[in-house]
C-alpha positions in Angstrom: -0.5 -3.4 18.7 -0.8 -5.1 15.1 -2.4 -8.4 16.8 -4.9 -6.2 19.1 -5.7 -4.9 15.6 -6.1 -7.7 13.6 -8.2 -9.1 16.7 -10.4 -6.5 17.1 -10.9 -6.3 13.1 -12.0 -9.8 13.3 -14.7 -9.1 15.9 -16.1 -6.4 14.4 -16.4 -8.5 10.8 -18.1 -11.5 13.0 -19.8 -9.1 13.9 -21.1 -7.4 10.9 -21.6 -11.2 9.2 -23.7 -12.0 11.8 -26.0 -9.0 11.3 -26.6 -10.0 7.9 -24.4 -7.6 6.3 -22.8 -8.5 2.8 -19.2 -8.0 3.6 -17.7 -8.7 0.7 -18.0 -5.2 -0.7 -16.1 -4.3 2.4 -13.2 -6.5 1.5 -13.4 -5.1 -2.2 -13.2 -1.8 -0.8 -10.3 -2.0 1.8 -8.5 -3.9 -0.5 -8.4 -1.0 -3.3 -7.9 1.4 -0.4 -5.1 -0.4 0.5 -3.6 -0.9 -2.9 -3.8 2.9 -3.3 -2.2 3.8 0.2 1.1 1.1 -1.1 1.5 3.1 -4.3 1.0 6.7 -2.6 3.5 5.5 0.1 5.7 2.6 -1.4 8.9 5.7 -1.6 8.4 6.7 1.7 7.6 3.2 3.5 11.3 2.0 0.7 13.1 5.0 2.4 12.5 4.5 5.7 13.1 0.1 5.7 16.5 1.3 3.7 17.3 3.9 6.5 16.7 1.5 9.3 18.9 -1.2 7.3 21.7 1.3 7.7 21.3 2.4 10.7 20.9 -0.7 12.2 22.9 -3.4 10.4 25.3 -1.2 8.5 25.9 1.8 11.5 28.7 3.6 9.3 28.8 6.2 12.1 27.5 6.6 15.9 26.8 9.9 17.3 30.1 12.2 18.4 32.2 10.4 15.2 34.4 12.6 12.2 32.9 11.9 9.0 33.1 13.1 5.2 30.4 12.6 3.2 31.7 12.1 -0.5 34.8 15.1 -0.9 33.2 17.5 1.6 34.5 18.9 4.3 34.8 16.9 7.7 31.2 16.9 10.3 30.8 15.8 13.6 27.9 13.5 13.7 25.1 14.6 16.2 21.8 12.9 15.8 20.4 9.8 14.1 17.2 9.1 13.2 14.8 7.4 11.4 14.6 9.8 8.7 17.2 12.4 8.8 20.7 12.6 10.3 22.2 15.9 12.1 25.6 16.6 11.4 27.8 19.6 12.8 30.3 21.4 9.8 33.6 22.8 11.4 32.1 26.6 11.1 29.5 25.4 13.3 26.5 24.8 11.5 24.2 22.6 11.9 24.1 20.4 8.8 20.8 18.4 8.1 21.2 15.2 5.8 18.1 12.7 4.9 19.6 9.1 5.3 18.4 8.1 1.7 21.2 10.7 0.7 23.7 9.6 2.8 23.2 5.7 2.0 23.9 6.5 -1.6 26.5 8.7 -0.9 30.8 7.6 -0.3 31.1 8.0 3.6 34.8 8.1 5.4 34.3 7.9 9.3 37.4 9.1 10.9 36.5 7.5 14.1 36.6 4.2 13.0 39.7 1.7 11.8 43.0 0.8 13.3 44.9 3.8 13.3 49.0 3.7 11.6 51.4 4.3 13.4 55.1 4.6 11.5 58.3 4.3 12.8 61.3 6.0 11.0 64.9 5.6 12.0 67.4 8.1 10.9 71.1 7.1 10.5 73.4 9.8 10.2 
């Protein structure tokens, strides 16, 4: 998609350059229209490269998993996405958490680890 884009931008600037057109107030323009969009956005376009990081590369839980998130109580993860993650509380709510929340937040998954087993023998 980006190089069918960048393709047809190309033509279309050929284009206008061989119609005479000054297209150097074009590229003036776009590029302050583009500087504005990256300050307008740059939050949104951080938060969503951070949540793909972590969902990704970090995947602290996978859907149907036991977690806590920080000292609260223990959810049942239900959806991932991009954005936001679904959780399920243990009244049965459904429990909505944006992933830039949950990457700065402590998360315990129950689901994942070597479980301990311990073996006591009683003499009497």
């Amino acid at each position: 998609i980006v190089l069918s884009f960048a393709v047809c931008l190309v033509g279309v600037l050929v284009v206008l350059y061989n119609m005479s057109v000054d297209i150097n107030h074009l590229f003036v323009a776009a590029t302050t229209l583009l500087l504005g969009i990256s300050f307008g956005y740059s939050k949104t376009v951080t938060e969503i490269f951070d949540s793909l990081h972590m969902l990704y590369f970090v995947q602290p839980f996978d859907i149907g998993d036991q977690i806590r998130i920080n000292d609260g109580p223990i959810l049942v993860v239900e959806q991932v996405g991009v954005i936001t993650s679904k959780f399920r509380s243990p009244e049965g709510y459904d429990v909505f958490m944006r992933n830039a929340t949950l990457i700065q937040s402590k998360l315990s998954n129950f689901n994942r680890g070597k479980k301990l087993n311990i073996e006591v023998k009683v003499i009497c």
